[in-house]
N, CA, C and O of each residue as an XYZ file, in Angstrom:
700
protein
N      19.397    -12.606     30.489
C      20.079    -13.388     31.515
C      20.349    -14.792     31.007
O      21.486    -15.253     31.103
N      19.146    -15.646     30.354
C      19.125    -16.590     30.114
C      20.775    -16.872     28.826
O      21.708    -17.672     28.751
N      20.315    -15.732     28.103
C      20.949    -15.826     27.041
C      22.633    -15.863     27.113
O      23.505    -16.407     26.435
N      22.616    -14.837     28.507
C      23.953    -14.737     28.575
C      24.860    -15.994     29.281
O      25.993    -16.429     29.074
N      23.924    -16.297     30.084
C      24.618    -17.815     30.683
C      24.846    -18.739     29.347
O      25.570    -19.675     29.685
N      24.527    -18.827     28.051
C      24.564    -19.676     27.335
C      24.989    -19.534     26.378
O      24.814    -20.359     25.481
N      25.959    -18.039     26.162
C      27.497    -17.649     26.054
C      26.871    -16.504     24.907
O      27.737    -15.920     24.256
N      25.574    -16.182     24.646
C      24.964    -15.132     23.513
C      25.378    -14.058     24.045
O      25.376    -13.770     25.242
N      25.769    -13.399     23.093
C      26.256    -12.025     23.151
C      25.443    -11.080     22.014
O      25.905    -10.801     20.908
N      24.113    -10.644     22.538
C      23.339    -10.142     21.572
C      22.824     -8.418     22.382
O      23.107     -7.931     23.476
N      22.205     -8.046     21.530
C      21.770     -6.405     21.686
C      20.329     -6.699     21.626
O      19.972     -7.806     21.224
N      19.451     -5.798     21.994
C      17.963     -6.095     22.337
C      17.383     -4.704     21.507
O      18.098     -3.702     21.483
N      16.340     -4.707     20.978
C      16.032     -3.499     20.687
C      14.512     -3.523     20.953
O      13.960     -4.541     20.534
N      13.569     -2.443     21.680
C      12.571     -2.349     21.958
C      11.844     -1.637     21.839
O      11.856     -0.999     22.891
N      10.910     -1.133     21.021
C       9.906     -0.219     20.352
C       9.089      0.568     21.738
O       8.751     -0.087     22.723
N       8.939      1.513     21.660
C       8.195      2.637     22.322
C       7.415      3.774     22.226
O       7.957      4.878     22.252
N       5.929      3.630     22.094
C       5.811      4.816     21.538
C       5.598      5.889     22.036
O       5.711      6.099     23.244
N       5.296      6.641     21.291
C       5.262      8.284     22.492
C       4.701      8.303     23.227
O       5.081      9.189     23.992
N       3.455      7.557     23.753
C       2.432      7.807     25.238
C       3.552      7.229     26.109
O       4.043      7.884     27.028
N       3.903      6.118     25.832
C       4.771      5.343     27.067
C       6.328      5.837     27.434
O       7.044      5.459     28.361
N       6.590      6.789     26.408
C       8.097      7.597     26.339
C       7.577      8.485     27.453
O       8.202      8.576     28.510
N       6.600      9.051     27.268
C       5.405     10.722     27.626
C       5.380      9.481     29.569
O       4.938     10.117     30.526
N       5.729      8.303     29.817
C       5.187      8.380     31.053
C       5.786      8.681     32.086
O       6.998      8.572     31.899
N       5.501      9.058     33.245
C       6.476      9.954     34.227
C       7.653      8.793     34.686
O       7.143      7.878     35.333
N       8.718      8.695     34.533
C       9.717      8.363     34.966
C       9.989      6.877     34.349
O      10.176      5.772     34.857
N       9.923      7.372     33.014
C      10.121      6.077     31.926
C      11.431      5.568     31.845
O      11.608      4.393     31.521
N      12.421      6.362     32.118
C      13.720      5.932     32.153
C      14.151      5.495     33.242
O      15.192      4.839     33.272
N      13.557      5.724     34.170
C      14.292      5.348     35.728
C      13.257      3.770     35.774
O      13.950      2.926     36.342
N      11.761      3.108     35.330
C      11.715      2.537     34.926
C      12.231      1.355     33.988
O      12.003      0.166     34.207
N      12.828      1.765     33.106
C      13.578      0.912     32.021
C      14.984      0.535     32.971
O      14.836     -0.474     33.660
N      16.241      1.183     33.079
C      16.596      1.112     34.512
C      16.335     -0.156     35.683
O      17.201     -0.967     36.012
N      15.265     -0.119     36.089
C      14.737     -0.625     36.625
C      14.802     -1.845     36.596
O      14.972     -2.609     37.547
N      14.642     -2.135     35.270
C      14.220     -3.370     34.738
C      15.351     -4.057     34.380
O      15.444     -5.261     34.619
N      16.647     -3.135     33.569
C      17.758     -3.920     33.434
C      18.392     -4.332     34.286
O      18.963     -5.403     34.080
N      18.587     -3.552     35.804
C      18.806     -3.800     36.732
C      18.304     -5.676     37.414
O      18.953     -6.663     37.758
N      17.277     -5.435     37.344
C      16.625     -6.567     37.905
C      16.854     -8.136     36.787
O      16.477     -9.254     37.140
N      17.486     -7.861     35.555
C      17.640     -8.775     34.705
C      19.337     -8.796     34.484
O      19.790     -9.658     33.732
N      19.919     -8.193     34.903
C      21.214     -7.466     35.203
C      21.502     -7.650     33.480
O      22.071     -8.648     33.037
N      21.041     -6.589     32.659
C      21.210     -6.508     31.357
C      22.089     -5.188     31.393
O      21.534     -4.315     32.060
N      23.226     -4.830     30.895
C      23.611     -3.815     30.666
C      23.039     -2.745     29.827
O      22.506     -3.140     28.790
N      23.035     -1.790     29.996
C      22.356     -0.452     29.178
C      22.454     -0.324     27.772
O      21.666      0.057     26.906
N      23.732     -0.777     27.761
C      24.674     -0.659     26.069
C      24.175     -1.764     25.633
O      24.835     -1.935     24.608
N      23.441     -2.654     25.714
C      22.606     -3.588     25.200
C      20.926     -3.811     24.622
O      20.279     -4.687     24.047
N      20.703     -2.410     25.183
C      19.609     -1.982     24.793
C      19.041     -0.753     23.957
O      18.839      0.324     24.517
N      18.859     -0.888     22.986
C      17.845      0.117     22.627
C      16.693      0.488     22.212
O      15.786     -0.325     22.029
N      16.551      1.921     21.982
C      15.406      2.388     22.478
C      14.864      2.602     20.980
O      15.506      3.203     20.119
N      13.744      2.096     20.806
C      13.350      2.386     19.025
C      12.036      3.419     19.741
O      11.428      3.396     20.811
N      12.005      4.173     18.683
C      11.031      5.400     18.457
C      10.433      5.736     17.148
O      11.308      6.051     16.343
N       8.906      5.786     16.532
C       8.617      5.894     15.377
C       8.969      7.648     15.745
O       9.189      8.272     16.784
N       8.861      8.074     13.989
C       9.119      9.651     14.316
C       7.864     10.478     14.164
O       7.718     11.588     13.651
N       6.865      9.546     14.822
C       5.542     10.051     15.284
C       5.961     10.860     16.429
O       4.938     11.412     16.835
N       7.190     11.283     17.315
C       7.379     11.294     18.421
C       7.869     12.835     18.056
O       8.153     13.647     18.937
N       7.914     13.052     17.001
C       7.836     14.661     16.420
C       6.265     15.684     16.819
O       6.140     16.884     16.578
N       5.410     14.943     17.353
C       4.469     15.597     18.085
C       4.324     16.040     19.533
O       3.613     16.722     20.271
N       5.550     15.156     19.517
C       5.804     15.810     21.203
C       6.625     17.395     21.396
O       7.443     17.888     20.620
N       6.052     18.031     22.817
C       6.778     19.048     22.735
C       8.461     19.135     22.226
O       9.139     18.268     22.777
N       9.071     19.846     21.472
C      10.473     19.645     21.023
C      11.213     19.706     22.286
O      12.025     18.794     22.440
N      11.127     20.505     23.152
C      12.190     20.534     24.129
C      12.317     19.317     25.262
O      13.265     18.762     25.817
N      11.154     19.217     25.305
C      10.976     17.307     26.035
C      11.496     16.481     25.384
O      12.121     15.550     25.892
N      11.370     16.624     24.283
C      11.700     15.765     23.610
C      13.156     15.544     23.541
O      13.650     14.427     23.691
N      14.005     16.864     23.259
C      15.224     16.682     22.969
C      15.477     16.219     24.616
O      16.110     15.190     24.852
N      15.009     16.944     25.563
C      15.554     16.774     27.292
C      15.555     15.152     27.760
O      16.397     14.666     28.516
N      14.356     14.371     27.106
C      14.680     12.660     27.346
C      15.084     11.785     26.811
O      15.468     10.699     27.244
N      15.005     12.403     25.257
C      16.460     11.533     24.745
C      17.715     11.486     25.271
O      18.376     10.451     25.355
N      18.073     12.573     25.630
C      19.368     13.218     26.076
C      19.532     12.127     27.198
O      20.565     11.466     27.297
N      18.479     11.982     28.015
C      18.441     11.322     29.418
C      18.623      9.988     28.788
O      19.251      9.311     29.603
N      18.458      9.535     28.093
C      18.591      8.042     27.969
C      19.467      7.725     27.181
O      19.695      6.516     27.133
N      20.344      8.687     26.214
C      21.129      8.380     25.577
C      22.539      8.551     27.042
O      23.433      7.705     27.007
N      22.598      9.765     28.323
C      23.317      9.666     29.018
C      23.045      8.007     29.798
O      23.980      7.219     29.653
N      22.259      7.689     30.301
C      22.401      6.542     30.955
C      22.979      5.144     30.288
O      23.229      4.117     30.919
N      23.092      5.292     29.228
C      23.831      4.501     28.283
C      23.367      3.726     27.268
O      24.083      2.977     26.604
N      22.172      3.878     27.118
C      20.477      3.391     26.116
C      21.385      3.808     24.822
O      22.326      4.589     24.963
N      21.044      3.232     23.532
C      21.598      3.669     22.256
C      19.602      4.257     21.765
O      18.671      3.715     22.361
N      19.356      5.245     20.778
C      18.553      5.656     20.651
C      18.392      5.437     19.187
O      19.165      6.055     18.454
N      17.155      4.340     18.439
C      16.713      4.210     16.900
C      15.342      4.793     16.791
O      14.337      4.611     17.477
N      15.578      5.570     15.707
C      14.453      6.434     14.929
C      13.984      5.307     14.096
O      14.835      4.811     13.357
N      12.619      4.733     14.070
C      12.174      3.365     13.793
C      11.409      4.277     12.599
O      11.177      5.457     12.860
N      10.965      3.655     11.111
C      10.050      3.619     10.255
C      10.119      5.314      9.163
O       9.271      5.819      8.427
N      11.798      5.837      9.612
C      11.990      7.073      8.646
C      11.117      6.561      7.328
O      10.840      5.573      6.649
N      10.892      8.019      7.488
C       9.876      7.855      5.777
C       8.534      7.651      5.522
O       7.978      7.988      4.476
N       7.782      6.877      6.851
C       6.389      6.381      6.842
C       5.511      7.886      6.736
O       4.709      8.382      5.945
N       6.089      8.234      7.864
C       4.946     10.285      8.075
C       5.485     11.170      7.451
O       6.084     11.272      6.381
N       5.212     11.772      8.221
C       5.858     13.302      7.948
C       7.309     13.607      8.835
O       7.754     14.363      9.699
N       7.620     12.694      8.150
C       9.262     12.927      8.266
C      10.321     13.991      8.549
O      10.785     14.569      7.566
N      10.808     14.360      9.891
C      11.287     15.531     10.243
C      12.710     16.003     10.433
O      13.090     16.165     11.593
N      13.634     16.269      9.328
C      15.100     16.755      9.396
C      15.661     17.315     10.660
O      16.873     17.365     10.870
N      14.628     17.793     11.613
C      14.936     18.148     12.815
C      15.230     17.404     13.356
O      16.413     17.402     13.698
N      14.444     16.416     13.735
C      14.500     15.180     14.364
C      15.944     14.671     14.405
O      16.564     14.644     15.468
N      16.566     14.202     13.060
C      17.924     14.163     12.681
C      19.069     15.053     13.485
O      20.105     14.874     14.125
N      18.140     16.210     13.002
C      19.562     17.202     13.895
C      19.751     17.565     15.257
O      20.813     18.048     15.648
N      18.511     17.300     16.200
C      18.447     17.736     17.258
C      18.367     16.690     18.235
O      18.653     16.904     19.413
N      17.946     15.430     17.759
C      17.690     14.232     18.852
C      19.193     13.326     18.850
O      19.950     13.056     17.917
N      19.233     13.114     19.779
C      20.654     12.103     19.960
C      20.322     10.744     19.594
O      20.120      9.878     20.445
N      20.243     10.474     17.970
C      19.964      9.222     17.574
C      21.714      8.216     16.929
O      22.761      8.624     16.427
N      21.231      6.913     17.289
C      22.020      6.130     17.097
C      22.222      5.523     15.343
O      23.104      5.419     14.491
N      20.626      5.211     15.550
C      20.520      4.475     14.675
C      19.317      5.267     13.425
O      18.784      6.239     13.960
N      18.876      5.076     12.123
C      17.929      4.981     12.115
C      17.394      4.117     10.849
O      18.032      3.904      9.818
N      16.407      3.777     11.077
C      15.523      2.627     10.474
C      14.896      3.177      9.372
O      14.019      3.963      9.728
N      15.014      3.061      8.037
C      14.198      3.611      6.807
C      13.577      2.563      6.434
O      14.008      1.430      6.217
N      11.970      3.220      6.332
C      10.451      2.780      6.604
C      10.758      1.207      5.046
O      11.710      1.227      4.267
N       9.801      0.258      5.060
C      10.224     -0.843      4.386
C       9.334      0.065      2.604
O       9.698     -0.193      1.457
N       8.056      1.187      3.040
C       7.706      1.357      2.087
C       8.628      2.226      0.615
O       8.103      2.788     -0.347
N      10.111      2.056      0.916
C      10.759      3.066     -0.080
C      11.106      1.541     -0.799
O      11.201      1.643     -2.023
N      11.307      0.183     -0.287
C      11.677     -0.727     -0.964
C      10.392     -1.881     -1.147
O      10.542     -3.099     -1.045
N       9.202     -1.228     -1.420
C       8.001     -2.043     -2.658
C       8.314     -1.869     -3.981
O       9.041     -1.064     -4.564
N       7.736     -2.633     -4.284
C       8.047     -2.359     -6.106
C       7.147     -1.431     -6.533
O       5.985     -1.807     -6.686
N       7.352     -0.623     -6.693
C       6.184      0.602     -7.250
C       6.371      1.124     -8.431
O       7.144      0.575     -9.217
N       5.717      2.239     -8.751
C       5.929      2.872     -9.918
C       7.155      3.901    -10.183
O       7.842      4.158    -11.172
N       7.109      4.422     -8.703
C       8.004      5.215     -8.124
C       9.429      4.744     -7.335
O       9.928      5.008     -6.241
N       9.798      3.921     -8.468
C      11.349      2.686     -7.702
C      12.444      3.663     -7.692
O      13.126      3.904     -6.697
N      12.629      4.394     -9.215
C      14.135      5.393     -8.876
C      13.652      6.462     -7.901
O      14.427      6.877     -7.039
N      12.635      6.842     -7.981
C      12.616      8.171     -6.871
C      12.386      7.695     -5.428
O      12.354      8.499     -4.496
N      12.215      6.292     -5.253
C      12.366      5.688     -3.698
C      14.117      5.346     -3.576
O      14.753      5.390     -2.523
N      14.572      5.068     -4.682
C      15.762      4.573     -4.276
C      16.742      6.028     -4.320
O      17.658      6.083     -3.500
N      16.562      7.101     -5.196
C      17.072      8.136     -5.078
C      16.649      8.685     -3.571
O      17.525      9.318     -2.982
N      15.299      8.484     -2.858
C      15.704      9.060     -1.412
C      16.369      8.236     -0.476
O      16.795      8.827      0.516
N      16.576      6.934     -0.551
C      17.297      6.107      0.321
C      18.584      6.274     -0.025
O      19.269      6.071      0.977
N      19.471      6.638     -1.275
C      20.462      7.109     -1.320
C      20.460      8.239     -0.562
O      21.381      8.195      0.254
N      19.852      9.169     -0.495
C      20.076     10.479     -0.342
C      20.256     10.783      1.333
O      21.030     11.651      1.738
N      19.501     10.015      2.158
C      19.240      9.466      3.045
C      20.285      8.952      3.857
O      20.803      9.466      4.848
N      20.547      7.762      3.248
C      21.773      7.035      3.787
C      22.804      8.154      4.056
O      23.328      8.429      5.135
N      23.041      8.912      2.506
C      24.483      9.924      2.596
C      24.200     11.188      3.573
O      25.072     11.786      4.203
N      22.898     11.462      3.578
C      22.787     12.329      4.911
C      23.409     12.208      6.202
O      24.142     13.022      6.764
N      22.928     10.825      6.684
C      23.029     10.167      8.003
C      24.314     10.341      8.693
O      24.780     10.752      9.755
N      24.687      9.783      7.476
C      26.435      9.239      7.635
C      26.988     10.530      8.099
O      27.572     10.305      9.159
N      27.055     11.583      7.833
C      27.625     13.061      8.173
C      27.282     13.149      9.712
O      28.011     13.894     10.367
N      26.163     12.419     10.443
C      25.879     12.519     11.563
C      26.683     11.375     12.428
O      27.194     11.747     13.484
N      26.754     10.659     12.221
C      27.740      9.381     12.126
C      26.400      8.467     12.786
O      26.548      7.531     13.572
N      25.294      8.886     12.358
C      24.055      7.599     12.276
C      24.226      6.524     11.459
O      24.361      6.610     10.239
N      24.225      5.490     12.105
C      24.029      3.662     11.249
C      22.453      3.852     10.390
O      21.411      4.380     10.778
N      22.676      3.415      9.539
C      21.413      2.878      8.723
C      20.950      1.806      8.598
O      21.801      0.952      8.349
N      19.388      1.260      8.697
C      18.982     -0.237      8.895
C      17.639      0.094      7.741
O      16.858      1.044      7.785
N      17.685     -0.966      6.789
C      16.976     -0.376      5.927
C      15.719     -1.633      6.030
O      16.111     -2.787      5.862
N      14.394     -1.431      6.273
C      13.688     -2.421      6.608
C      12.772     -2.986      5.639
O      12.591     -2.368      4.590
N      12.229     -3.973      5.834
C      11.634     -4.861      4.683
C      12.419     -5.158      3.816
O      11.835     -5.177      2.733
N      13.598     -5.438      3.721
C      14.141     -6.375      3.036
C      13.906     -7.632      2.480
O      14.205     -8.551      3.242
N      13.470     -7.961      1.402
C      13.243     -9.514      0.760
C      13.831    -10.168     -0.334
O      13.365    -11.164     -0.886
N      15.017     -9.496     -0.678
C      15.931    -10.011     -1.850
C      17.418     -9.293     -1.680
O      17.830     -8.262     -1.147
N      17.998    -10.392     -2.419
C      19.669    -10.701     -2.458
C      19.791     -9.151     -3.224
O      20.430     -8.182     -2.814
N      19.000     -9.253     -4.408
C      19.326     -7.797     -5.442
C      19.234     -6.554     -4.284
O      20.106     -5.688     -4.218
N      18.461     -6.577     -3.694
C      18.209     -5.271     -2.617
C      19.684     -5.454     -1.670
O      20.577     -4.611     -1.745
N      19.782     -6.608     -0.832
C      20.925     -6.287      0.025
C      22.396     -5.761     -0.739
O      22.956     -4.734     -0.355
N      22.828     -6.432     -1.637
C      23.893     -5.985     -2.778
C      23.590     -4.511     -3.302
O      24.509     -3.693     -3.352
N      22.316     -4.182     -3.687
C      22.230     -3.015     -3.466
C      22.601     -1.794     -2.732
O      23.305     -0.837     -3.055
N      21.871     -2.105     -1.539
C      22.085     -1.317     -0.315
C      23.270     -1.356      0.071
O      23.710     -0.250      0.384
N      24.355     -2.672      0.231
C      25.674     -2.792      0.687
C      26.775     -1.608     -0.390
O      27.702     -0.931      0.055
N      26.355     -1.652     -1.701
C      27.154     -0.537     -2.397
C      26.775      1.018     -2.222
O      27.563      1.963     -2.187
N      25.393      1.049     -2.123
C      25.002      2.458     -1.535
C      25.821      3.048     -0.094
O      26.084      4.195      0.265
N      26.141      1.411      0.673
C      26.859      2.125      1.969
C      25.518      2.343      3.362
O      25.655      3.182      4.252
N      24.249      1.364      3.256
C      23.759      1.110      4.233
C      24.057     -0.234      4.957
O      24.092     -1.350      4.438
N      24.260      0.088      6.235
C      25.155     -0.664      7.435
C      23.807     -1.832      7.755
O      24.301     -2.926      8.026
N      22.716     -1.853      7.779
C      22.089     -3.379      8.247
C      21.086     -3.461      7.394
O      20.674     -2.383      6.966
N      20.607     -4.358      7.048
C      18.993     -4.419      6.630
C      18.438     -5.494      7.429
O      19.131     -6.422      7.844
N      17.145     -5.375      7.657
C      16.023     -5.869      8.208
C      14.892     -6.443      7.569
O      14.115     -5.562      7.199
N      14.257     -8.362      7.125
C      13.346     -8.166      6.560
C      13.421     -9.886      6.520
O      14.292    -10.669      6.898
N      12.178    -10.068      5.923
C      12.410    -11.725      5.542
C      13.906    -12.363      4.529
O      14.188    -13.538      4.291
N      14.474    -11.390      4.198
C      15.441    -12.224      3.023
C      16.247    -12.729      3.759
O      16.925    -13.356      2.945
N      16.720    -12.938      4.820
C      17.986    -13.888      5.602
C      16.844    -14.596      6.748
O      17.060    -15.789      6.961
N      16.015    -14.168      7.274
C      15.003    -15.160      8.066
C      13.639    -14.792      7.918
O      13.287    -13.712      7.441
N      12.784    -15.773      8.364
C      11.187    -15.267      8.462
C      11.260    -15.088     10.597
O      12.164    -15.243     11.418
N       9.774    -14.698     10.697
C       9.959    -14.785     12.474
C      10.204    -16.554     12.233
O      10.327    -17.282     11.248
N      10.193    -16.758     13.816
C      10.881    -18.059     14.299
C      10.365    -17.771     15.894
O      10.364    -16.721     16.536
N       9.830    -19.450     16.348
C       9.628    -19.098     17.781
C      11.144    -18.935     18.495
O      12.276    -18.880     18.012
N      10.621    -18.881     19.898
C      11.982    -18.277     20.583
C      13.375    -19.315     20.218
O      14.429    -18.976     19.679
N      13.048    -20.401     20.615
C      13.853    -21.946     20.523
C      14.571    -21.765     19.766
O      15.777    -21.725     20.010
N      13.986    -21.566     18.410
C      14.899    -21.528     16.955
C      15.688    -20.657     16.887
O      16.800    -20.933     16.435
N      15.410    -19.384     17.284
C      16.109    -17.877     17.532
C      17.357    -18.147     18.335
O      18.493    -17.712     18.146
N      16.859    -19.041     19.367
C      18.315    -19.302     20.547
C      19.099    -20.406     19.920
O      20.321    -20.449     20.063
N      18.543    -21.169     19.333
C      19.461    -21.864     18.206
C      20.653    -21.532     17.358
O      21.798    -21.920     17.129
N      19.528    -20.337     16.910
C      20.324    -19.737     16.105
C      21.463    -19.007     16.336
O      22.504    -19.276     15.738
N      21.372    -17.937     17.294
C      22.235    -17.299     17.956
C      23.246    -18.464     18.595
O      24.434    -18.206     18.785
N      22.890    -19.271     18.790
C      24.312    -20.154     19.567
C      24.949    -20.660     18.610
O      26.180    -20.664     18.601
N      24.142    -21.226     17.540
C      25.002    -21.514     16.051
C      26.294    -20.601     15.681
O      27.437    -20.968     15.408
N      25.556    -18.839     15.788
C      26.308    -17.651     15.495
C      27.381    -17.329     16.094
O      28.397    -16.964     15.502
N      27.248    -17.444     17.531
C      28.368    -17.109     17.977
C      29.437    -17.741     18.021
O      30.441    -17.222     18.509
């Protein structure tokens, strides 16, 4: 609300995990809430680790569905951290998804992290999923990723956190 009186035109994204997805009438809740902040739907989304692959599948697919109809955009947060599920991909109505920051440490294992974030990215895209590649901390990585053909990255290399002030600063700078 605040933001919008002060001409920001930004998207919100909000982490959830499966107990609080799992609670009875989580969407008519959320709802609820934009309502009362008069935030539009298409301004929000819904991040999900793909820990949420332990939930029954058919619930699962039945409340995404529900929140991707009410107009929620739906991000698969931290691909890559678990046990990572191709289903997930094919069956959940995802928007976005987030590949985990551990494929971009410096390890021993750099081409075979960067061979699955290629592989990854070119998957997605067939779904017409955005890619946000997280932990980002260098120029070489974003130039990277921008020729591979991943759409955002996420990480300290363009900011560190910032209290709110600076953030609304910033954003008014931006727009």
């Amino acid at each position: 609300q605040n933001w919008k009186r002060q001409g920001i035109d930004t998207h919100i994204s909000s982490n959830f995990s499966r107990v609080t997805l799992m609670a009875s009438d989580i969407v008519t809740q959320i709802k609820q809430i934009c309502r009362k902040y008069e935030v539009p739907a298409e301004k929000i989304t819904i991040e999900v680790t793909e820990s949420i692959s332990k939930l029954d599948p058919q619930q699962l697919i039945d409340l995404m569905n529900q929140i991707v109809a009410e107009g929620f955009s739906v991000s698969l947060d931290d691909f890559g951290s678990g046990y990572s599920s191709l289903n997930l991909l094919k069956n959940l109505p995802i928007d976005v998804l987030k590949i985990d920051s551990l494929f971009f440490d410096e390890g021993p294992d750099r081409n075979k992290d960067m061979a699955l974030v290629e592989g990854i990215i070119d998957m997605v895209k067939k779904f017409d999923i955005r890619t946000v590649a997280e932990g980002i901390e260098s120029m070489d990585q974003v130039e990277y990723l921008k020729r591979i053909g991943c759409d955002y990255v996420q990480g300290y290399v363009f900011y560190r956190p910032m209290p709110q002030s600076d953030y609304e600063a910033l954003l008014i700078q931006e727009c």
